[in-house]
N, C-alpha and C positions, 0 to 999 in steps of 0.2 A: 363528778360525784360518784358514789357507791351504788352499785345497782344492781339488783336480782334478776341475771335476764336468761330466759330461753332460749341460748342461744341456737341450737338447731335439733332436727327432729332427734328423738330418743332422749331415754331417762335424765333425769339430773335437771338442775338447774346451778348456774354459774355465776359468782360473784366479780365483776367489774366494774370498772375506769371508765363511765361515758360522760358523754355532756350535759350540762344541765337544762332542760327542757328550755325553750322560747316559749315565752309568756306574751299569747297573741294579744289585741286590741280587748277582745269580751275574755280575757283567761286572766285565772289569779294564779303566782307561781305560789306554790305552799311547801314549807320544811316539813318535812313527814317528823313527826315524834314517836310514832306507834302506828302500829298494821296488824290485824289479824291475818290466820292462817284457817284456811278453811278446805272443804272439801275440793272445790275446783282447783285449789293449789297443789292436792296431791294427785288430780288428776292429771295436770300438767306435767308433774313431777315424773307419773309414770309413763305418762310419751300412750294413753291409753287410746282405745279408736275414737274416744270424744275430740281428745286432745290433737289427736292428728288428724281428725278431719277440719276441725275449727282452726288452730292456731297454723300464723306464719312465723315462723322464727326469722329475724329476731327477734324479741318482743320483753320489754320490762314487765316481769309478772306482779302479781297484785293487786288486790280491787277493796280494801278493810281497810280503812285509815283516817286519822286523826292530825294536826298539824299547823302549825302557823304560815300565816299570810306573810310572805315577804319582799312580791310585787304586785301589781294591779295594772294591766291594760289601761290604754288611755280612756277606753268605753268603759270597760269595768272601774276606773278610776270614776267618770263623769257620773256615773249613777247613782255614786253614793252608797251601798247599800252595804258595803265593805271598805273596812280601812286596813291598812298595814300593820301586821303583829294580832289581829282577829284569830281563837281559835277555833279552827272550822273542824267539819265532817264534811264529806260530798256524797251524791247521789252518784252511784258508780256506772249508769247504764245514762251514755249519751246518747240524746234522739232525734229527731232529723226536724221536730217542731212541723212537718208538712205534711204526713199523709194522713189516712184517714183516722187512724186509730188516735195520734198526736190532736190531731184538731177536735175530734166528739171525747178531747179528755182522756183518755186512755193511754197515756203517752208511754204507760209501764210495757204498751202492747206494741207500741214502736215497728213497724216490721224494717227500721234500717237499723237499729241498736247496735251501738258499738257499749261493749264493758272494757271497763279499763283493767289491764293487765291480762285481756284476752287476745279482743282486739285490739287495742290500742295500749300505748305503754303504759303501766298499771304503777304503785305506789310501795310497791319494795324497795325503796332509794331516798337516799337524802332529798328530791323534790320531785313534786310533781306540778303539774302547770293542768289544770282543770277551768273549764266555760264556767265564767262566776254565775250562772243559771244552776249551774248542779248544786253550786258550793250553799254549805250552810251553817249559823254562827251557832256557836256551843253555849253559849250563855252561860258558864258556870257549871255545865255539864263536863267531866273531868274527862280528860284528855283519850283515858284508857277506855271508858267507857264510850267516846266519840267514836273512836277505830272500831267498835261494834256494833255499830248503828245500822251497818248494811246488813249485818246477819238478821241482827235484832227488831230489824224492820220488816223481813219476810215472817218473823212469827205475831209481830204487829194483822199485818196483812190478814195473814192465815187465820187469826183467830177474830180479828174484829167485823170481818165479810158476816159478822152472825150476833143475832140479838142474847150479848153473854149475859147480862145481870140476870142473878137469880137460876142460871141455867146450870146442867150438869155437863162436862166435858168430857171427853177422852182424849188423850193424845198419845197417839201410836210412833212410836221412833224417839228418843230422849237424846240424841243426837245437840250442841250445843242450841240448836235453833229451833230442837221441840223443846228443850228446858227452858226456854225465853218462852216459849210458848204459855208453858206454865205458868208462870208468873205474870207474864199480859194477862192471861183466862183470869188469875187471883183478884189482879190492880181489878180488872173490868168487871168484878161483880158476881164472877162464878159461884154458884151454891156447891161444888162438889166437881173438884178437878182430879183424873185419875190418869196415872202415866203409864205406859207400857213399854218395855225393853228389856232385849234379854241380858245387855250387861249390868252387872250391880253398879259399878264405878257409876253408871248415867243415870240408871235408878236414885242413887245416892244424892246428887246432883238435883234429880228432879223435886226430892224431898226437902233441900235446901231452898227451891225456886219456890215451895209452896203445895204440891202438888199430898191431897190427901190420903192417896192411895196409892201404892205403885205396886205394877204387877208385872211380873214374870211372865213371857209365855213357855219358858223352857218348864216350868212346875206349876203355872197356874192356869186353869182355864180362864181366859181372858174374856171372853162374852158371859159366860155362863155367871161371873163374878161383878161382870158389869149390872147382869139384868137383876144379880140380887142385889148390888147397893140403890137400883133405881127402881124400887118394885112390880117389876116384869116390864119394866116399860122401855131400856133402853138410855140411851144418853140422845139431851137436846143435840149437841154437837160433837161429830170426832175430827181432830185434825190430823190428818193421816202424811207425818215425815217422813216414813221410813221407804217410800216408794218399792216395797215388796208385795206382789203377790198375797202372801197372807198375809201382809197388813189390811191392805184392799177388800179381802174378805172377811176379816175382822172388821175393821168399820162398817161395812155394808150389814153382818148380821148383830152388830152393837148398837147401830141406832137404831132411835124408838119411829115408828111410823110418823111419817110428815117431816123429821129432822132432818138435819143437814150433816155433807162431808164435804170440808173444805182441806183439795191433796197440795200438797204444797211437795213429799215424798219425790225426786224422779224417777221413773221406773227405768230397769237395763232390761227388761221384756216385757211379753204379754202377758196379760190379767185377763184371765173369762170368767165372765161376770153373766148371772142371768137376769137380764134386766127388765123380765116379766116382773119376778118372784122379789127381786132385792132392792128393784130402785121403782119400778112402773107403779106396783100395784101399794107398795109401804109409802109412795109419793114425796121419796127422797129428794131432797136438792144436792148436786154437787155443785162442788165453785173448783176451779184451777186455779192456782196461784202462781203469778208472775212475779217476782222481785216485788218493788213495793211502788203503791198506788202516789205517781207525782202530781202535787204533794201533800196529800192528805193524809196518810202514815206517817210520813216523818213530822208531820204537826201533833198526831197526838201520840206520837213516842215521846217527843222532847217534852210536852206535857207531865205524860206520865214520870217521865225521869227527872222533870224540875219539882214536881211536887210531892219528889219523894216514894211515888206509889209502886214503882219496878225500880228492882236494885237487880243488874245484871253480874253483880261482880262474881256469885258463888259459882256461878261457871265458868272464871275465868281460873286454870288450875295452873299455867305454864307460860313461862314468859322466857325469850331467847334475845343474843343479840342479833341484828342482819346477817350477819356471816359464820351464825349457826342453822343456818336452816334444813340442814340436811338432820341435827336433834331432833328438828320442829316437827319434822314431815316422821320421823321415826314415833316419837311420842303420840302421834297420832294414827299411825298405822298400826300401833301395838294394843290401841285400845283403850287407855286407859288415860286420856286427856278428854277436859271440857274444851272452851277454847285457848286456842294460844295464842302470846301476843309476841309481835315483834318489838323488840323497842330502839328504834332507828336513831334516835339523837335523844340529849338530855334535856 
């Protein structure tokens, strides 16, 4: 089969001739139809010190994907809970089900997590062979919108950790997965959702997702405009993606006292933070966010996305085939893409 793999350290990634996965006992093999292309793709791409601390090359890149069932382990067969020609989505971080964080439910906190197309070979290829414990049925949710479910899931995550109805939001980084953001905040009841980024293209994007305000920090003061649409009061919640320093302190002086920041953002350094002044004495909650809660986000994503109430497609702006990926990774490094999709089979 066709496969996007890493093949060893430094830039690039390489399109090849390998095998087609072995489909264990508990493993469903699945024909990829579509994959997103996300940040961690161009981090690999650039061979950066994430990338080369983490990955072993060889490795089939990719973790965003969509696709039909075209084998079933004789376990995954016996359980029933999947048939042949099912189109799934999977939960892309496999986990060890034993230690502690797996067993009190936390399983998103895993400390053996393997992610596919990091650790282990990921879904840039014609198949992938996934633990039918990850895998999950699409029901009528469309194929392109499956392949986003992992991103789409972390802004699930990020913004439902907070009581949204009725609430006012902010969300800092308009990045494809703060713009899903938007739109989860809208579906869930938000009274007043306001986006922040300094590119238009992602501003634009966020206005599509729903978002009623969108603000600049390049020409706008960001807090100061926050505390006037909320009567000096601040936002209920901000979801901080941008994992920058002055996102950090934007959230921290945009919420209202007693509210929350849930960061989902990864920071590439330190943030000082005075946590008398910003978080102790305002009696802020933060929350981290890890990928997505198994599996209680992906229940009420598919939800939201069967009933209509989040349409993720106005951030989808770019679509490649597998063996354009080096467009893929361009189009997103220049700026001026939501997400992109790959579309691996017809």
């Amino acid at each position: 089969m066709r496969a996007l793999v890493k093949e060893s350290p430094g830039p690039g990634i390489v399109l090849r001739d390998v095998p087609i996965p072995a489909c264990g006992p508990s493993d469903a093999l699945i024909k990829v139809h579509h994959a997103g292309v996300c940040g961690t793709d161009l981090h690999i791409w650039e061979w950066d010190s994430w990338a080369s601390a983490r990955l072993k090359p060889p490795v089939t890149i990719g973790h965003e994907f969509a696709g039909t069932i075209t084998e079933l382990g004789r376990e995954a067969e016996r359980a029933g809970l999947l048939t042949i020609g099912d189109a799934v989505t999977a939960e892309g971080h496999v986990v060890c089900g034993h230690c502690l964080q797996c067993r009190l439910g936390d399983a998103h906190l895993c400390r053996r997590t393997q992610i596919i197309g990091v650790d282990r070979n990921g879904a840039f290829a014609d198949f992938i062979a996934m633990p039918v414990s990850n895998v999950m049925k699409l029901d009528g949710i469309p194929m392109e919108i499956g392949a986003i479910m992992d991103p789409m899931g972390n802004a699930v995550h990020t913004v439902l950790e907070a009581r949204v109805p009725g609430s006012t939001v902010l969300v800092l980084g308009c990045g494809p997965i703060g713009c899903f953001a938007v739109g989860v905040a809208r579906a869930a009841g938000a009274s007043l959702v306001i986006a922040s980024d300094y590119n238009a293209k992602r501003l634009d994007l966020a206005r599509a997702m729903g978002a009623q305000v969108t603000l600049n920090p390049g020409s706008d003061d960001v807090v100061a405009r926050v505390h006037e649409l909320t009567s000096g009061d601040g936002v209920d919640l901000v979801c901080e993606m941008s994992g920058h320093p002055s996102g950090h302190a934007q959230a921290l002086a945009a919420v209202r006292m007693g509210g929350r920041i849930n960061l989902l953002g990864t920071p590439n350094r330190t943030t000082e933070v005075d946590f008398a002044r910003d978080i102790i004495f305002k009696g802020v909650t933060l929350y981290g966010v890890t990928g997505r809660k198994m599996y209680e986000t992906w229940h009420q994503m598919q939800r939201f996305l069967r009933a209509g109430q989040l349409d993720p497609r106005p951030v989808i702006t770019h679509r490649f085939a597998l063996e354009c990926i080096a467009d893929a990774i361009q189009v997103i490094k220049d700026g001026q893409a939501g997400k992109v999709i790959l579309e691996v089979c017809a």
